[in-house]
C-alpha positions in Angstrom: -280.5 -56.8 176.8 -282.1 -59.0 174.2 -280.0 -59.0 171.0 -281.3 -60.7 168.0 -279.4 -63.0 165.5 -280.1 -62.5 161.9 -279.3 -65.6 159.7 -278.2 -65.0 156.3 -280.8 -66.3 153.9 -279.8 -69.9 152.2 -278.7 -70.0 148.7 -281.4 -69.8 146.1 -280.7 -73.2 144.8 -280.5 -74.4 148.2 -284.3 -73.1 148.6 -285.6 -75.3 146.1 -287.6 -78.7 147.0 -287.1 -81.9 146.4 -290.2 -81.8 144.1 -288.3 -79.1 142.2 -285.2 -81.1 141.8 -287.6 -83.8 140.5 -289.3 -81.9 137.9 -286.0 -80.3 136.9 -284.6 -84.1 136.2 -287.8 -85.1 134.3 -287.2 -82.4 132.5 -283.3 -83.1 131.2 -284.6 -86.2 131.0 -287.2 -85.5 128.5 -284.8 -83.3 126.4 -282.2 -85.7 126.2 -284.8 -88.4 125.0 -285.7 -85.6 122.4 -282.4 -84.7 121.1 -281.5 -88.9 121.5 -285.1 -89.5 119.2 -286.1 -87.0 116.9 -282.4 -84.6 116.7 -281.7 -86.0 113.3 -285.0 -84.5 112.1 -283.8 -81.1 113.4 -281.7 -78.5 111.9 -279.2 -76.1 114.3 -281.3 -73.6 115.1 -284.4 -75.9 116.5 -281.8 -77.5 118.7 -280.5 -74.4 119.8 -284.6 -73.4 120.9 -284.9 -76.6 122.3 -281.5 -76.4 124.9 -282.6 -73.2 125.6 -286.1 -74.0 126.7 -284.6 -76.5 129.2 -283.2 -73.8 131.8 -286.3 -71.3 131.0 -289.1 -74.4 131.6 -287.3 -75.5 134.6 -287.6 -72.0 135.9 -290.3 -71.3 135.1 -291.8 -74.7 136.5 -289.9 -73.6 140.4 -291.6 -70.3 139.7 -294.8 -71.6 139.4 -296.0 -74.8 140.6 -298.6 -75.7 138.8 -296.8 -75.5 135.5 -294.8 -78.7 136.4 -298.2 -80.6 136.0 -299.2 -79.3 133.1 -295.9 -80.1 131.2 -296.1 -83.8 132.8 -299.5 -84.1 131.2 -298.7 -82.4 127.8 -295.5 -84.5 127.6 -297.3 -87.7 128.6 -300.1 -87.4 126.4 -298.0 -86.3 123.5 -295.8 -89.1 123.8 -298.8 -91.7 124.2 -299.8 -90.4 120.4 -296.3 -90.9 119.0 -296.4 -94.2 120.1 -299.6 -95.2 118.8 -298.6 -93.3 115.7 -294.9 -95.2 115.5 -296.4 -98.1 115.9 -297.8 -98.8 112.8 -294.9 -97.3 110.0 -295.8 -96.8 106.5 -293.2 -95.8 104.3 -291.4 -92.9 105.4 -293.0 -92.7 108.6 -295.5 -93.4 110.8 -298.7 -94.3 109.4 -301.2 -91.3 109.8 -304.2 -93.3 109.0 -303.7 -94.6 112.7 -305.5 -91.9 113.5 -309.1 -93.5 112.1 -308.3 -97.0 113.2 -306.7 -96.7 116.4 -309.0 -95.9 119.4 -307.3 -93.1 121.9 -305.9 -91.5 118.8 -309.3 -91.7 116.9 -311.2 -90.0 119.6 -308.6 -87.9 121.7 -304.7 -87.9 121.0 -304.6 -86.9 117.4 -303.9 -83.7 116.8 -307.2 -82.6 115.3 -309.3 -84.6 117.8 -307.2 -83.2 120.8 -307.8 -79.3 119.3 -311.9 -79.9 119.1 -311.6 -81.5 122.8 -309.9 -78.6 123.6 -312.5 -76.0 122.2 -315.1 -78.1 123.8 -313.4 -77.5 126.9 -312.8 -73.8 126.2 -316.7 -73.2 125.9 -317.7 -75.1 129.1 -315.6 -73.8 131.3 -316.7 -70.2 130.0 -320.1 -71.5 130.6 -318.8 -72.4 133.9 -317.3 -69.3 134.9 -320.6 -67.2 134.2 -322.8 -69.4 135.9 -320.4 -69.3 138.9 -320.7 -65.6 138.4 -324.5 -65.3 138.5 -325.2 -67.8 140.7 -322.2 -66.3 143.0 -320.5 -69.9 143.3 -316.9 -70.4 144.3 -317.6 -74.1 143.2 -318.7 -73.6 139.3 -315.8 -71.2 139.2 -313.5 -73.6 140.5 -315.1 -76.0 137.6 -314.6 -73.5 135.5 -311.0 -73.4 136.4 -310.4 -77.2 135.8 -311.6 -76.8 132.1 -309.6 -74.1 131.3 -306.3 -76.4 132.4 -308.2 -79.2 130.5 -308.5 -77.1 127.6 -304.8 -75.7 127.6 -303.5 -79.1 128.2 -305.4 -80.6 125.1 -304.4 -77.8 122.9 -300.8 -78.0 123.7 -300.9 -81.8 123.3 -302.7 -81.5 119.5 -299.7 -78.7 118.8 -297.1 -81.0 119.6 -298.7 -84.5 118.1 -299.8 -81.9 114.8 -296.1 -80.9 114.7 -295.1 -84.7 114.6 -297.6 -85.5 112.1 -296.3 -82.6 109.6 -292.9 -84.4 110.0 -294.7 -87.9 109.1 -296.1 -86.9 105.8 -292.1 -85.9 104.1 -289.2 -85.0 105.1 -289.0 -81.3 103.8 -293.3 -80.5 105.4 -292.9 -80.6 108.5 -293.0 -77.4 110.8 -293.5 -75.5 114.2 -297.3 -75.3 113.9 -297.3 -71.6 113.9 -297.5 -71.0 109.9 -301.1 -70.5 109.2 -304.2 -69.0 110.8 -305.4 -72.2 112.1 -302.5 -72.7 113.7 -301.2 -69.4 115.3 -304.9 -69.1 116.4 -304.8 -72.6 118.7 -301.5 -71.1 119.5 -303.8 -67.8 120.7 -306.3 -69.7 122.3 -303.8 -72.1 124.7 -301.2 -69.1 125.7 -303.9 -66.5 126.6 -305.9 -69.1 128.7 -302.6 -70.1 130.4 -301.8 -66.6 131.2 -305.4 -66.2 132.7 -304.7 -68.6 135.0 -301.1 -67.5 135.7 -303.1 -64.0 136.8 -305.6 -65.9 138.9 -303.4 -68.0 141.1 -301.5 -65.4 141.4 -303.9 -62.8 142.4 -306.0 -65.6 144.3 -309.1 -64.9 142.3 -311.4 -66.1 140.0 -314.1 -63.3 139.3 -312.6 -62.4 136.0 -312.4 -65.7 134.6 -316.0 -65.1 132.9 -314.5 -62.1 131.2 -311.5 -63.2 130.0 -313.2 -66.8 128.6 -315.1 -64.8 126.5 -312.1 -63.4 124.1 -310.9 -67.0 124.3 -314.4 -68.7 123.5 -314.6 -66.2 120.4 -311.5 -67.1 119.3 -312.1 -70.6 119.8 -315.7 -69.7 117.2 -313.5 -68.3 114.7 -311.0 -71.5 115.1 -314.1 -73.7 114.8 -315.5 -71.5 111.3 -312.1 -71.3 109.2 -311.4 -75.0 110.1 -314.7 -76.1 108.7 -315.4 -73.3 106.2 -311.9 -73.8 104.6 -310.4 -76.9 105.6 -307.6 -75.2 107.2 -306.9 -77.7 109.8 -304.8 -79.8 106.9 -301.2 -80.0 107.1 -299.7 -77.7 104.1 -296.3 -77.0 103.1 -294.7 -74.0 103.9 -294.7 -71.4 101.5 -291.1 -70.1 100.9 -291.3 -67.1 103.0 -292.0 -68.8 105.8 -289.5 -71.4 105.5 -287.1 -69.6 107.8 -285.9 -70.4 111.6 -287.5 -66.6 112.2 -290.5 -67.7 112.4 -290.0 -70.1 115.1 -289.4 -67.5 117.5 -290.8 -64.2 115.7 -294.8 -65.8 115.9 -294.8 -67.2 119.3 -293.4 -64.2 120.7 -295.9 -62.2 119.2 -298.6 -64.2 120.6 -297.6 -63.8 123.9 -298.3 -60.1 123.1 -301.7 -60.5 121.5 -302.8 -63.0 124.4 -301.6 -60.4 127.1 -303.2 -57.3 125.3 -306.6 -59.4 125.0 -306.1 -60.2 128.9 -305.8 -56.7 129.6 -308.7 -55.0 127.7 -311.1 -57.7 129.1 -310.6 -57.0 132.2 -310.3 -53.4 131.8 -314.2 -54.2 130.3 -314.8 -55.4 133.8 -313.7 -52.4 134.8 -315.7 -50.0 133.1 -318.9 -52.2 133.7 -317.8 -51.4 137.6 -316.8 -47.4 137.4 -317.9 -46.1 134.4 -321.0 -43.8 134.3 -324.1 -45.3 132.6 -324.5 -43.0 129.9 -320.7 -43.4 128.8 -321.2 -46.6 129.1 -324.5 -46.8 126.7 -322.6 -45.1 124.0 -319.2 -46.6 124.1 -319.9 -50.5 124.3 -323.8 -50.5 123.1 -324.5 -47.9 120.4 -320.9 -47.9 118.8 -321.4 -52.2 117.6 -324.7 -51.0 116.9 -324.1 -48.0 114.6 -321.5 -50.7 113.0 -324.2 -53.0 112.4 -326.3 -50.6 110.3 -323.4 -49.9 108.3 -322.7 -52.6 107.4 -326.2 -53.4 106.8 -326.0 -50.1 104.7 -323.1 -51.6 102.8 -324.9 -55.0 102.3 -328.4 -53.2 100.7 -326.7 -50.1 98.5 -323.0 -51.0 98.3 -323.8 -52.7 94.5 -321.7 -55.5 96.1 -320.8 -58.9 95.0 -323.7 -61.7 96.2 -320.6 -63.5 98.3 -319.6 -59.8 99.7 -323.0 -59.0 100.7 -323.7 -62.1 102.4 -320.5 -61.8 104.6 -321.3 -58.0 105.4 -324.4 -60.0 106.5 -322.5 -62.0 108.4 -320.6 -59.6 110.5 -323.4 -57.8 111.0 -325.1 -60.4 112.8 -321.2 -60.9 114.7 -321.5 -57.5 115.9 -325.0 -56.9 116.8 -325.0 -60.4 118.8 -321.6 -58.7 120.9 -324.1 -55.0 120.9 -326.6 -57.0 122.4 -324.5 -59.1 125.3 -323.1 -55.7 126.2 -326.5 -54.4 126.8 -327.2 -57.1 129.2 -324.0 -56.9 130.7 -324.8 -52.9 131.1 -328.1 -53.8 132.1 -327.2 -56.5 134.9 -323.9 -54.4 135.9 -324.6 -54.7 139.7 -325.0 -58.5 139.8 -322.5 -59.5 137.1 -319.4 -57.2 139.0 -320.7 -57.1 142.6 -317.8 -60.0 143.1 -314.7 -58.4 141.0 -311.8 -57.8 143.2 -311.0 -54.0 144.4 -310.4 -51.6 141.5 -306.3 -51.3 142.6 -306.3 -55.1 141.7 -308.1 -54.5 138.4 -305.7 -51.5 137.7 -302.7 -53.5 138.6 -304.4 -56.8 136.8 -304.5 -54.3 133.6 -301.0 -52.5 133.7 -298.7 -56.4 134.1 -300.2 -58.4 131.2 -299.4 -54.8 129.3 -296.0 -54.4 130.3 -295.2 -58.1 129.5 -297.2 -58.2 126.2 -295.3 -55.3 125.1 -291.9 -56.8 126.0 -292.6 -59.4 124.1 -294.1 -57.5 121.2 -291.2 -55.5 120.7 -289.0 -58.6 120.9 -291.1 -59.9 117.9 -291.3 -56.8 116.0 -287.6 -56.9 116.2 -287.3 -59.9 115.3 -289.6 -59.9 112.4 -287.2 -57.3 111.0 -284.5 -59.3 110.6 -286.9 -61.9 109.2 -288.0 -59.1 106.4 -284.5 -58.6 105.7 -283.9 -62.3 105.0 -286.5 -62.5 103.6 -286.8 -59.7 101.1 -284.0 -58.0 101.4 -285.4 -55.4 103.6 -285.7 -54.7 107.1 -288.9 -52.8 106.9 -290.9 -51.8 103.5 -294.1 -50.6 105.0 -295.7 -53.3 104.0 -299.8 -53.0 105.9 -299.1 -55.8 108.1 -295.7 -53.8 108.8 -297.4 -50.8 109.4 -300.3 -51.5 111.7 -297.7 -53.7 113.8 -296.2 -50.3 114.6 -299.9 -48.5 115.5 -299.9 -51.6 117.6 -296.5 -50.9 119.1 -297.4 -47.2 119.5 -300.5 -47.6 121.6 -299.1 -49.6 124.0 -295.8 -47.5 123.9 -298.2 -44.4 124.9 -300.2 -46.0 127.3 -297.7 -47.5 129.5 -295.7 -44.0 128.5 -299.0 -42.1 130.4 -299.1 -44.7 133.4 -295.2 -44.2 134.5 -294.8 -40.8 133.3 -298.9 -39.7 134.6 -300.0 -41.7 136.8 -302.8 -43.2 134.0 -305.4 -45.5 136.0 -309.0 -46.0 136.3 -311.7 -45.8 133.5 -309.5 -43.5 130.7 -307.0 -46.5 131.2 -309.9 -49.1 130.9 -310.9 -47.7 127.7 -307.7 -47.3 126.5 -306.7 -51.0 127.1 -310.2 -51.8 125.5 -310.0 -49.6 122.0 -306.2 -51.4 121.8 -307.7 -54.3 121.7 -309.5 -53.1 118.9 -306.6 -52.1 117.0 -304.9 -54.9 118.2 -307.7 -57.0 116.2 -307.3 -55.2 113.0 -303.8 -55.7 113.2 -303.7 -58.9 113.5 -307.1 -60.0 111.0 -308.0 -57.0 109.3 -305.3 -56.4 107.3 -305.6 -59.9 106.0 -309.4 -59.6 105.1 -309.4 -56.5 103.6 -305.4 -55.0 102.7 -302.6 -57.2 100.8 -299.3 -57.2 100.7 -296.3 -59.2 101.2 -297.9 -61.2 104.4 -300.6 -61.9 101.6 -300.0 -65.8 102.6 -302.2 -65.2 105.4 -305.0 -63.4 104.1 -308.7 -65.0 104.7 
């Protein structure tokens, strides 16, 4: 009679590496030096978000592995800048003008430099990704997969050297670099690449990277526009409404939302370009930009406009009949560019978690922006438009992970679900600053 001995499992900290324990020290390690160098420069509350990313990075890091190099990177490269930056002080600080003379920060480590690397980066390794596709090569995807870490690494790195250079300029500028467009968009662009990759090391594919890339590379286009069309990439002053600790935890924690609903609805595109039935197909992603187009076009010739209105009807026009006309091919070419997406439970699945999450988060910063308001303004909620289309925002999600548990939503109604939220997602989060006002006014375009 065989009998079998089970042994108990081992602790969960006694599980861990020694490359865990490592990454873990280098970690306390690099808050200490934080809170030893720069914790006279911060007030309770950043201290208090800074202890309490220790434990959630170091997490985070054992949970997944390749997050430990990223922050090694980030932190290295971040730390090279300060020190080419505090080398040379100028009055109250550290002499930004380093940033022309001095070579690595001229042409990579400062923060503006570093951003532009990074959208470099952003477009090749989309460029990357589809070629891969096409050509049906695990080796341009894998290249494709490099630059995206490139790019997320550079962007983090020109957040946190940008955030030391607000600090630089006086005493009461400096900021989280989360307080304009310019900024929460760079914010957009790092966190929704990073949770790509998250999704494709975890689901050991790459087939999607095209896909998502392209949310990111347009983002990345309208980064590239408002920084050159309005100078945004300057270092202001906060206005006083966003002078407030909320905001350190309401923005980034909305992001997380936005980057995991723009996850979702691009891969619930691949979806549809799989499943869904030509014709529906035709109408939904083809003629709908393109009836857009002529209205706006409409708009632009009998609207009695404005000559600056008209041309940026003109504008967008152009915008949506260039994304009309890529969804054509993409309808057009549908065998070759999805013969190698993963089986359609994976897609389903890949749709539902970056929903679930984003909406965690999302109702964490909806919450939070409440207290904010009430700060603020004196109110938690005065259905103010960017208020208001938050909660649409809120709803749809609500509903569709509401129809999935509840049931059983999958397949193409989900896909186009996931896709139209994107939509309203958008308008939520630009459209109401191009065309509605209000109290988040400070934001408007």
């Amino acid at each position: 009679m065989n009998t079998t001995v089970l042994t108990p499992p081992r602790p969960w900290l006694l599980q861990r590496s020694g490359l865990d324990w490592a990454f873990a020290a280098l970690v306390l390690i690099g808050s200490a030096f934080a809170f030893w160098r720069y914790g006279a420069s911060m007030d309770g509350y950043e201290q208090g978000i800074l202890a309490c990313s220790v434990p959630a990075l170091i997490l985070l890091g054992w949970a997944w592995a390749p997050l430990r190099l990223l922050t090694v990177v980030v932190a290295s490269l971040s730390l090279l800048a300060l020190a080419f930056y505090s080398a040379q002080r100028d009055g109250f600080g550290a002499d930004l003008q380093a940033a022309e003379r001095v070579f690595l920060l001229k042409y990579l480590l400062a923060s503006q430099t570093a951003v532009l690397w990074s959208c470099t980066l952003v477009f090749l390794s989309t460029l990357f990704y589809w070629l891969g596709l096409l050509a049906r090569s695990a080796a341009l995807e894998s290249g494709g997969t490099r630059l995206a870490w490139g790019a997320v690494a550079l962007a983090l790195t020109g957040t946190m050297v940008r955030w030391f250079e607000s600090h630089q300029i006086a005493p009461d500028i400096g900021h989280i670099p989360v307080s304009n467009l310019y900024e929460v968009f760079i914010l957009f662009i790092w966190l929704t690449t990073l949770l790509y990759l998250y999704y494709e090391d975890r689901y050991r594919t790459r087939a999607l990277g095209a896909w998502v890339m392209l949310v990111v590379s347009g983002a990345t286009g309208f980064l590239l526009w408002y920084a050159l069309s309005r100078g945004a990439h300057e270092i202001q002053p906060l206005v006083p409404a966003l002078q407030s600790w909320w905001m350190k935890i309401h923005v980034p924690a909305n992001f997380v939302g936005y980057g995991c609903f723009a996850l979702s609805a691009m891969v619930g595109l691949a979806y549809l370009l799989k499943t869904a039935a030509p014709r529906s197909l035709w109408v939904g992603l083809v003629l709908v930009p393109g009836a857009l187009v002529l209205l706006l076009l409409a708009f632009a010739q009998f609207g009695g406009l404005a000559a600056d209105s008209v041309a940026g009807l003109h504008g967008w026009a152009r915008k949506f009949g260039a994304i009309a006309l890529f969804l054509a091919l993409c309808v057009g070419l549908r065998e070759r560019v999805t013969a190698r997406l993963p089986e359609l439970a994976l897609l389903d699945e890949w749709m539902y978690r970056p929903i679930a999450l984003g909406f965690a988060f999302f109702t964490i910063a909806t919450v939070l922006g409440a207290f904010w308001a009430a700060e603020a303004w004196g109110g938690y909620w005065s259905w103010d438009p960017k208020e208001t289309w938050a909660l649409i925002v809120w709803l749809n999600y609500a509903a569709w992970l509401h129809m999935r548990m509840m049931k059983g939503l999958r397949g193409a109604l989900a896909a186009w679900w996931a896709l139209i939220g994107l939509l309203v997602t958008t308008f939520a989060f630009l459209g109401v600053n191009m065309f509605l006002s209000g109290l988040h006014s400070y934001g408007e375009l």
